[in-house]
LUMKOLTOR-485479 format. One line per 8 residues: number of its first residue (from 1); their letters; for each residue x negated, y, z of N, C-alpha, C, O. Coordinates in steps of 0.02 Angstrom, whole numbers. Each point is the difference from the previous one (the first is absolute). Layout:
N
NUM) a) X Y Z X Y Z X Y Z X Y Z ~ ...
//
This chain:
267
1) xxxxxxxx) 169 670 303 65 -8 25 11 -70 16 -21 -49 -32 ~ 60 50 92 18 -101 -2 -8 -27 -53 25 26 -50 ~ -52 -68 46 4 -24 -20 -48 -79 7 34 -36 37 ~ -74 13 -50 -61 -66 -29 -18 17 -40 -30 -46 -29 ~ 27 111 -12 -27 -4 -74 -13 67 -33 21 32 48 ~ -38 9 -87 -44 -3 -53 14 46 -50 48 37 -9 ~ -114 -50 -32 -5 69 -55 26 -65 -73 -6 -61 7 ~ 24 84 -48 27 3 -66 -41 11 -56 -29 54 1
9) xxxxxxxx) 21 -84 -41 -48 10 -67 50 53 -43 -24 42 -37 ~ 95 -51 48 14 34 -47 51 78 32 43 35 -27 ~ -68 -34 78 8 59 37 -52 45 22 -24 -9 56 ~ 1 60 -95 -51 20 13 -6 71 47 -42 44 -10 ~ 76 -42 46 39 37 53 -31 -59 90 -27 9 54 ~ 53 -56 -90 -22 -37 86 -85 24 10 -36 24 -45 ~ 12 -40 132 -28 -2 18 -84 -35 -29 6 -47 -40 ~ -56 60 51 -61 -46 -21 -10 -36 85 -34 26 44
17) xxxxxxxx) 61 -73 -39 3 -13 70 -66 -16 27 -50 -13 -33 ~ 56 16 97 -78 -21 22 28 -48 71 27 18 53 ~ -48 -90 -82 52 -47 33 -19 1 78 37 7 49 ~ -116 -17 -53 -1 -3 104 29 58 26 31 -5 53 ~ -36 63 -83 61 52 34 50 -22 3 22 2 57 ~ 19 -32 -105 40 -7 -2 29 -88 66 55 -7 26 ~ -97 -28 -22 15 -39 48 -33 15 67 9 -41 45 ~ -63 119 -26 10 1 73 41 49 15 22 -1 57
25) xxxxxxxx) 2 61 -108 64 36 34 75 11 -24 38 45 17 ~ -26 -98 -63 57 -5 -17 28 -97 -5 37 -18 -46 ~ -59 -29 96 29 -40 -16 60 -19 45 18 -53 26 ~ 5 107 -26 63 -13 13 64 -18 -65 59 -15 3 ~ -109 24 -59 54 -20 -56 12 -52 1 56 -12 -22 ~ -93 -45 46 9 -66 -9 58 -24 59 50 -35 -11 ~ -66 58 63 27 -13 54 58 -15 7 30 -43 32 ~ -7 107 -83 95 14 27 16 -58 -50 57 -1 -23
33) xxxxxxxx) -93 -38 9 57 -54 -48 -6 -60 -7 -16 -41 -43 ~ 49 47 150 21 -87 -12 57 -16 -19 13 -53 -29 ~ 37 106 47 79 -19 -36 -19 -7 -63 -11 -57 -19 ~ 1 113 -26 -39 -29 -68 -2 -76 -3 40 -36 -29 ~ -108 14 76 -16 -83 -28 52 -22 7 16 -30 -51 ~ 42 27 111 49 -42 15 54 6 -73 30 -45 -28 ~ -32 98 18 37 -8 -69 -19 -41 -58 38 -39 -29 ~ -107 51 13 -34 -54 -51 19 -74 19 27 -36 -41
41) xxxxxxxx) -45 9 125 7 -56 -11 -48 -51 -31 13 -53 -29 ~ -61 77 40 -55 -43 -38 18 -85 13 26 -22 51 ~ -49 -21 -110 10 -78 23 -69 -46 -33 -30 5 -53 ~ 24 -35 90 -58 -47 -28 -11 -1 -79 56 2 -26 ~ -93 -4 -10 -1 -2 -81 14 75 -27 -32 18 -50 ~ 82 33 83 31 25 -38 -69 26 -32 -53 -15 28 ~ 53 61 -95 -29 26 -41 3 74 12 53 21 -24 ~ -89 30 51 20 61 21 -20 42 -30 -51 -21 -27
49) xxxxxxxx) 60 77 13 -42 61 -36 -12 75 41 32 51 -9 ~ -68 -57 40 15 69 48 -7 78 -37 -57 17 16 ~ 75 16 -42 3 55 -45 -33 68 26 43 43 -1 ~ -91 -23 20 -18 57 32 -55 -36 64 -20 40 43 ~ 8 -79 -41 -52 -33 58 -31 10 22 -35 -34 39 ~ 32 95 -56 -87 32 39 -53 -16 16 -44 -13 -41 ~ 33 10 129 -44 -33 14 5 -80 36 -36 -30 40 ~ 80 19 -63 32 -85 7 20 -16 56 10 -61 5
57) xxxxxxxx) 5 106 64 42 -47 64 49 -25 -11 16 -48 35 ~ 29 73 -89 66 -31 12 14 -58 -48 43 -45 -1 ~ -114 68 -51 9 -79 -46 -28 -51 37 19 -58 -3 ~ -86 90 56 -23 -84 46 65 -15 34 20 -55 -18 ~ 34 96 78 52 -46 14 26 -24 -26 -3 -60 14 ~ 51 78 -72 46 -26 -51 -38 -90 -5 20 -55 18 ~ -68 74 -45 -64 -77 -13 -5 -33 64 -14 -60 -1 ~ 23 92 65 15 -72 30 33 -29 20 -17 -47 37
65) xxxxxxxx) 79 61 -52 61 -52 -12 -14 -66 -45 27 -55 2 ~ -87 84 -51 12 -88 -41 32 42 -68 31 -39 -35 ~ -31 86 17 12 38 -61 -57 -3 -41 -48 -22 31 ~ 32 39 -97 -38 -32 -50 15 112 -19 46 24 -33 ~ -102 15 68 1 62 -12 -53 33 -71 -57 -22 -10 ~ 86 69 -27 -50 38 -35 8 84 29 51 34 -2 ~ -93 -21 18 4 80 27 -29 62 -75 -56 -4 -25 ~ 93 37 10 -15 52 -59 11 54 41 36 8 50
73) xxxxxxxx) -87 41 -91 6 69 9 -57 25 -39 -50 -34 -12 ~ 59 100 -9 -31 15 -53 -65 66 28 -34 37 -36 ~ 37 -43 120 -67 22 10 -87 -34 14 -20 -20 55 ~ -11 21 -102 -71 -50 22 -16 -10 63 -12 -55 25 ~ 11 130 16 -30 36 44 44 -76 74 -30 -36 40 ~ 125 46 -56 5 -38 40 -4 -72 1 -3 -33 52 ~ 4 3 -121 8 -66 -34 -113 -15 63 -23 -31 48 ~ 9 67 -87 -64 -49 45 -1 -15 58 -22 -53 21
81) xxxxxxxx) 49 106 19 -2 -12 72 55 -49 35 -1 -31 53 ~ 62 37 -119 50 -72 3 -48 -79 12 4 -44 43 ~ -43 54 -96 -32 -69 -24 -57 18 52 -20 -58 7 ~ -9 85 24 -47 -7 69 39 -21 47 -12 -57 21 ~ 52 85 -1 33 -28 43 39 -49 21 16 -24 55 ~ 5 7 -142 22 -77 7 -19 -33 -53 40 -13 -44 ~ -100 -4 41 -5 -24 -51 15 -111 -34 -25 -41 -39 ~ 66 47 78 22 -83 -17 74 28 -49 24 -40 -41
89) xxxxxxxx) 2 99 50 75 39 -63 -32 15 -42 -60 11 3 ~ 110 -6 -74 -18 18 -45 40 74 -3 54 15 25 ~ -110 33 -72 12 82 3 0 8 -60 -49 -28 -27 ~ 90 59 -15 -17 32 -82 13 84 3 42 31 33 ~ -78 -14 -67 -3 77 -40 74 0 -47 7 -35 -50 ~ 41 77 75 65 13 -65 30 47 18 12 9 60 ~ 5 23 -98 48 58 -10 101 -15 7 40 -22 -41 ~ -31 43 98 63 -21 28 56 18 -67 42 -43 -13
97) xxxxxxxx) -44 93 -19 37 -14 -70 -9 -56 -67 39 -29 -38 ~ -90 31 45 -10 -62 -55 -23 -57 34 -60 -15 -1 ~ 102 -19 31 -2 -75 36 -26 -55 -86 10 5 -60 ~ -40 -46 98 -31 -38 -66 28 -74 -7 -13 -38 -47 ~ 58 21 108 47 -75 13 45 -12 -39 17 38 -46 ~ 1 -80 57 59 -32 -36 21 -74 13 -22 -55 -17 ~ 81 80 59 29 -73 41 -52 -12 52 34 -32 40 ~ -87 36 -16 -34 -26 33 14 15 79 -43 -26 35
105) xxxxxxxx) 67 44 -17 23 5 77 49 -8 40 42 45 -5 ~ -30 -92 50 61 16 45 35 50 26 61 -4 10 ~ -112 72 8 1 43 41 -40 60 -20 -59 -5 -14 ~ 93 60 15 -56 51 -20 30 41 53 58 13 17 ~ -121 5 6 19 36 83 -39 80 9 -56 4 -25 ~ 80 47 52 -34 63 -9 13 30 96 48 -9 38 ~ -95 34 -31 -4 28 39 -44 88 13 -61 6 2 ~ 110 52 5 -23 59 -2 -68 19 -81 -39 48 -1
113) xxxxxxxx) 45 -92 -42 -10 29 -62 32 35 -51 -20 50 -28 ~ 82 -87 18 53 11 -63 15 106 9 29 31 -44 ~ -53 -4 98 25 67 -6 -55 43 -46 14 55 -24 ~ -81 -89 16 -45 14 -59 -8 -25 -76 -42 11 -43 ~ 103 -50 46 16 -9 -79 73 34 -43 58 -21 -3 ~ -100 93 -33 41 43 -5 46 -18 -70 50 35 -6 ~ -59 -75 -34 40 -51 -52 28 -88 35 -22 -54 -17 ~ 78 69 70 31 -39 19 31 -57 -37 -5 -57 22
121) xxxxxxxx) 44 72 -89 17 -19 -29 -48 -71 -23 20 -58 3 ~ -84 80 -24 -48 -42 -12 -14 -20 32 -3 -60 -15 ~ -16 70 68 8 -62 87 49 -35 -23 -15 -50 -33 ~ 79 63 43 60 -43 0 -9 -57 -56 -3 -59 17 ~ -1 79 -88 -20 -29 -29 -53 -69 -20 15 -53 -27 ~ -83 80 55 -51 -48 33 12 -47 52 -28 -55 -4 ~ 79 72 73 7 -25 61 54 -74 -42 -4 -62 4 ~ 39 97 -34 72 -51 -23 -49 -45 -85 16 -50 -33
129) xxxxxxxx) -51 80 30 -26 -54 -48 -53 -58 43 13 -60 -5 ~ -62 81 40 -33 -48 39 30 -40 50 -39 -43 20 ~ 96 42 7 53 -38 14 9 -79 -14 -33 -5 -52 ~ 51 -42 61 36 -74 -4 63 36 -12 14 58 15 ~ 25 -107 -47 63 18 27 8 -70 59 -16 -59 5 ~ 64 128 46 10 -15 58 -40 45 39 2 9 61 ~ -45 21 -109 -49 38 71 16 59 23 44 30 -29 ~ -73 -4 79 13 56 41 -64 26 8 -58 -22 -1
137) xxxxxxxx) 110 122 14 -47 50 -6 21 33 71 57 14 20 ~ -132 -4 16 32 23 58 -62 82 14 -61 8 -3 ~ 107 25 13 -51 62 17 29 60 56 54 -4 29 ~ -93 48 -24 0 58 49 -56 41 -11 -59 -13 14 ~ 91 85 -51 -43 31 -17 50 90 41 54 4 29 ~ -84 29 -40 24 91 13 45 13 -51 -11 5 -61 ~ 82 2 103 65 2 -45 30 87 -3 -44 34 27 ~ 62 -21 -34 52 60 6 6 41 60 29 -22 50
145) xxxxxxxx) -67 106 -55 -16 6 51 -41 -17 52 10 9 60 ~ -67 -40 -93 -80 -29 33 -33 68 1 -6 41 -46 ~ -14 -40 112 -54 61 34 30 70 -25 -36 49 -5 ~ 111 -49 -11 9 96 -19 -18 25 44 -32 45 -28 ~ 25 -34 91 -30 53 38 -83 9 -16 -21 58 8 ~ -15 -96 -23 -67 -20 -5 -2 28 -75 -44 42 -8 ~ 75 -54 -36 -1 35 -81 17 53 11 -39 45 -14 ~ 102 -28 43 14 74 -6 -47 61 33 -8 58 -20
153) xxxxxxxx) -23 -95 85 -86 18 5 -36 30 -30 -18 58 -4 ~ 5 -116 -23 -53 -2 -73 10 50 -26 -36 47 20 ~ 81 -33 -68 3 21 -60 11 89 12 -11 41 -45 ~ 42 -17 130 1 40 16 -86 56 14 -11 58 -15 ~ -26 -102 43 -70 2 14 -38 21 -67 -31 53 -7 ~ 42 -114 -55 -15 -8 -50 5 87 -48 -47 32 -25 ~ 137 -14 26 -24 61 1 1 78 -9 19 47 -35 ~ -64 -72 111 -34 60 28 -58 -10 -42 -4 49 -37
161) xxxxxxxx) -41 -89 25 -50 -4 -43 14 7 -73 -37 -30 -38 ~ 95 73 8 14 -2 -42 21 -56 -79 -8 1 -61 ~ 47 -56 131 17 -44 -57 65 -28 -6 13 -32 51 ~ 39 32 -97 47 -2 13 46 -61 16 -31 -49 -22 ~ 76 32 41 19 -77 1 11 -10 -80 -14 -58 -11 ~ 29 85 -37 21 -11 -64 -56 -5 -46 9 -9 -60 ~ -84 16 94 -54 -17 -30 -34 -56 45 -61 -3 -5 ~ 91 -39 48 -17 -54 34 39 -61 -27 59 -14 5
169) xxxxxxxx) -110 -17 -37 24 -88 -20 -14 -27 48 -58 -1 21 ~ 124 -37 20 -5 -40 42 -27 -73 -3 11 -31 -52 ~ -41 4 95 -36 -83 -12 66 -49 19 -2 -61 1 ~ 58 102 14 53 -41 36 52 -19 -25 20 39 -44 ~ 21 -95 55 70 -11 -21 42 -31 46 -5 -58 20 ~ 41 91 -7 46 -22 81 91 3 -19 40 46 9 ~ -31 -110 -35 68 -13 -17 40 -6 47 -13 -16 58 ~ 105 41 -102 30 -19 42 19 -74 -1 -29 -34 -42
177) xxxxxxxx) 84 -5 96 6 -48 -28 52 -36 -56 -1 -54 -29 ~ 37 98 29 58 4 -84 -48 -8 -52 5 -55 -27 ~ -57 97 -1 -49 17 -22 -44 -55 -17 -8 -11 -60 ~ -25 -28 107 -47 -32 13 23 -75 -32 -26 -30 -48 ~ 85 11 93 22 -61 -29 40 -5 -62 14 -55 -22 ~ 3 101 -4 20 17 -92 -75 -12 -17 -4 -51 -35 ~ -24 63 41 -67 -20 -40 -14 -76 2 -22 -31 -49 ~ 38 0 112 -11 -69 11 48 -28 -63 -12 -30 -52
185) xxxxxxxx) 70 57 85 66 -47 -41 -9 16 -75 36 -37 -35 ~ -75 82 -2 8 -6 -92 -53 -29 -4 -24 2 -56 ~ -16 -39 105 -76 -38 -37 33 -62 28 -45 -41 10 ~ 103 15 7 34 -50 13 -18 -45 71 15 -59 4 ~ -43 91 42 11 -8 61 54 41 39 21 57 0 ~ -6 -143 48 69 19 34 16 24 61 30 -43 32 ~ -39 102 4 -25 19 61 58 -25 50 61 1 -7 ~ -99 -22 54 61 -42 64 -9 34 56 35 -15 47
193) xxxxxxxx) -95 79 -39 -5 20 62 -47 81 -4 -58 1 -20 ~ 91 54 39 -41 54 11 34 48 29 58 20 -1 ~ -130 1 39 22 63 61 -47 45 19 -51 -28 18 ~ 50 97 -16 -26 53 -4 19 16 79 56 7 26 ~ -132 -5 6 8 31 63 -50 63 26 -42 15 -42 ~ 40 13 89 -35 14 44 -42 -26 34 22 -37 43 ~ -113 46 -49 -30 -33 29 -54 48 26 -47 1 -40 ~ 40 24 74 -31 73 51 -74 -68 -2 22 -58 3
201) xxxxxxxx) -70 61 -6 -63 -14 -8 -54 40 55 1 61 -6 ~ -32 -81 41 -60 48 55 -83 -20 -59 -31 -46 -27 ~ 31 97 32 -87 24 -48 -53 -22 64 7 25 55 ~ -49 -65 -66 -62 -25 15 -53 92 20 -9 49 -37 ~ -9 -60 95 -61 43 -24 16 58 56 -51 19 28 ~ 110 13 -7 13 22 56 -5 82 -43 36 -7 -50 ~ -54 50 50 19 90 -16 -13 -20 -52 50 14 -32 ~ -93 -45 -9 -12 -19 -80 29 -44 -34 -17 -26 -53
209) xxxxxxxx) 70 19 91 53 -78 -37 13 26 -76 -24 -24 -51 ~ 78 89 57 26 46 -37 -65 7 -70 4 -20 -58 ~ -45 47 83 -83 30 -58 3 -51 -24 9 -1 -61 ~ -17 -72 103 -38 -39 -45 54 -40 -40 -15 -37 -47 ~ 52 44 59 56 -34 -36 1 38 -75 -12 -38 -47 ~ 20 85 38 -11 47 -56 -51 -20 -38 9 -25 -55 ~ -86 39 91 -34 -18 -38 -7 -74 -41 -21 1 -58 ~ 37 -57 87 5 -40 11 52 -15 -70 -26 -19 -52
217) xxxxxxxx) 87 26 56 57 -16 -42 1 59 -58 11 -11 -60 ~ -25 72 87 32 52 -56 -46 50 -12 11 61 -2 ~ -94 -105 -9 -36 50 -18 -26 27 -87 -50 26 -25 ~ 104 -45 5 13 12 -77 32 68 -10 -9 34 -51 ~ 34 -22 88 41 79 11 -81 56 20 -7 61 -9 ~ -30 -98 30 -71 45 43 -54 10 -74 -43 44 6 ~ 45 -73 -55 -27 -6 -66 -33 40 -22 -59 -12 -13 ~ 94 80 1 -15 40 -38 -15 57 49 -13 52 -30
225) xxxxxxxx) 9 -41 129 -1 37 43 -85 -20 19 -30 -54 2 ~ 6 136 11 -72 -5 65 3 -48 59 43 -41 19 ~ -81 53 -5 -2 -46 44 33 45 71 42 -20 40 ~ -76 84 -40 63 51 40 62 7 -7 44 7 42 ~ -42 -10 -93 75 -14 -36 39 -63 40 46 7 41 ~ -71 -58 -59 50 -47 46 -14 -18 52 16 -57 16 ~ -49 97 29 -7 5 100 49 22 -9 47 -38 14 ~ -25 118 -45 43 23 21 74 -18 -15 48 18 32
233) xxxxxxxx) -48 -69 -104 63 -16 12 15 -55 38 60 -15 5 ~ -102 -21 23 9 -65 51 11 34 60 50 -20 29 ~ -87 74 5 24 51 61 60 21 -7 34 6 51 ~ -7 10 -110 71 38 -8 40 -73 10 21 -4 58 ~ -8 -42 -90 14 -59 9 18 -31 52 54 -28 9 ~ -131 36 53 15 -9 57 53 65 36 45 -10 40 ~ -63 67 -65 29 41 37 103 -1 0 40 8 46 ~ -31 -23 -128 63 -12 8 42 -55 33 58 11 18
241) xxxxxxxx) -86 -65 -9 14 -60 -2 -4 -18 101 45 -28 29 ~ -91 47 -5 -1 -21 65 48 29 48 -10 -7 60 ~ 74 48 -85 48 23 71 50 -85 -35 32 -32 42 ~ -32 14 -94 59 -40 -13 -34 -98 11 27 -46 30 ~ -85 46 -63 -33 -48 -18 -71 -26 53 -38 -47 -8 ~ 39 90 54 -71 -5 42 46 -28 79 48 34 19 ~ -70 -93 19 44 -9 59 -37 -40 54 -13 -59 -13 ~ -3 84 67 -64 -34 47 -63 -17 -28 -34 -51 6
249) xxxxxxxx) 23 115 -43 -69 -17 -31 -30 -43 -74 -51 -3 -35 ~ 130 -32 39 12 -42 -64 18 39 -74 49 36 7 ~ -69 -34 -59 44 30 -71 41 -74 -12 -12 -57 19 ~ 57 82 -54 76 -42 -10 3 17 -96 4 53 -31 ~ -8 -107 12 11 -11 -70 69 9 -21 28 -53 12 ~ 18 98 -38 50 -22 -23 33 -33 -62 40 25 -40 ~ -71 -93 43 14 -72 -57 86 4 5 33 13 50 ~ -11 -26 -108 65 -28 -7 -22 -41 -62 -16 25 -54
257) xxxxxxxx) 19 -125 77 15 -31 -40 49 -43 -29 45 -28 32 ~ -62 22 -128 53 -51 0 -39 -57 -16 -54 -5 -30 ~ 99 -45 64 -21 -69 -8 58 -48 -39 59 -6 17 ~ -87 -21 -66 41 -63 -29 -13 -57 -16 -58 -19 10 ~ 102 -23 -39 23 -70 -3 39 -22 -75 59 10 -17 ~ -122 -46 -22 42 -1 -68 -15 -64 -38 -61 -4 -8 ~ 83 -30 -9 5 -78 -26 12 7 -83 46 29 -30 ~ -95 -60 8 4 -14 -82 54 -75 -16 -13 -56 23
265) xxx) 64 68 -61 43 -30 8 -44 -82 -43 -42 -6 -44 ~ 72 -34 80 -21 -86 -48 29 -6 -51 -25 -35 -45 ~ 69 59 38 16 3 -89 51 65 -52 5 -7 -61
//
């Protein structure tokens, strides 16, 4: 899903990603977030923490402003191909709930990760402890109402193969924003900015945008299915989805994100 980022150590529901897939037919996660950067604001010195980093494009821009970047994420698979590809940044192995900082950052910045860390609270927690005070948390992850047509899909497909939505653990967490920023505000960050939109997304790949996106993001749901088994629910998938979601040949993601803006107070 939009995002820049990544599987979870302590979500064992996300994806086992397989990163060059993931940067020749989905990098469009990185893409959509230059408003993102413009919000960060990066400044010479600052101290940054990018939270979900994947395979590091958006921590190499952020870094060349003159920012002083650390890129985390807690998949190997993408952390190496981070550090191949750039290897003058620094990359660490961590689990987005148990952040290991303290005070050490200006900025802790997320991009399309935070919807795979299903203990928010402990994000919040970690994000507002690795903090300065004065610092800021800036992110955009799949808010409220991210891909229901694409889930309700799913889980319809799902079953026909005899499985029910009430025996499906989701890898997902898609807040609202009442919701979202109550979590900010009891770990004592002060939110100054958030908004939940509509963001219609085009899938890479042309009749297989749709398939591979699935496989790709939500093949944790495919787990315990044949391998006939999930043709046919990726065909059903396609089949429901392309009178609403399929348009000049293009599949159409339906992302709704929220994005925010939250400052650890100086005293």
């Amino acid at each position: 899903m939009q995002g820049g980022t990544h599987s979870f150590l302590s979500n064992p529901q996300a994806p086992a990603w397989n990163a060059k897939l993931y940067d020749a037919k989905h990098i469009f996660v990185s893409e959509y977030a230059t408003d993102l950067l413009n919000l960060l604001n990066p400044k010479l010195d600052d101290r940054i923490f990018d939270l979900g980093c994947g395979t590091g494009h958006l921590t190499a821009r952020i870094a060349a402003s003159g920012a002083r970047l650390v890129g985390g994420d807690s998949s190997p698979a993408m952390l190496d191909r981070a550090r191949a590809l750039y290897p003058a940044l620094e990359f660490i192995l961590v689990d987005g709930e148990h952040l290991p900082f303290d005070n050490e950052f200006d900025a802790v910045f997320s991009n399309a990760a935070l919807h795979w860390m299903k203990q928010p609270e402990k994000v919040a927690a970690g994000i507002a402890r690795s903090l300065k005070p004065g610092g800021r948390f800036v992110a955009e992850f799949g808010g409220k109402g991210n891909i229901a047509q694409m889930r309700r899909a799913l889980y319809l497909a799902l079953e026909k193969e005899g499985l029910s939505a009430s025996q499906i653990d989701s890898p997902w967490y898609f807040p609202s924003i009442g919701e979202y920023t109550s979590i900010l505000e009891k770990y004592g960050l002060c939110v100054t900015f958030a908004v939940l939109f509509d963001r219609p997304t085009s899938l890479s790949e042309g009749d297989r945008g749709m398939r591979n996106w699935f496989t790709m993001f939500a093949n944790s749901f495919f787990r315990e299915l044949s391998d006939t088994q999930r043709d046919r629910v990726l065909s059903d998938i396609d089949n429901q989805l392309r009178p609403t979601l399929y348009e000049n040949g293009t599949w159409i993601a339906d992302y709704k994100r929220l994005r925010v803006v939250a400052v650890k107070p100086s005293s």
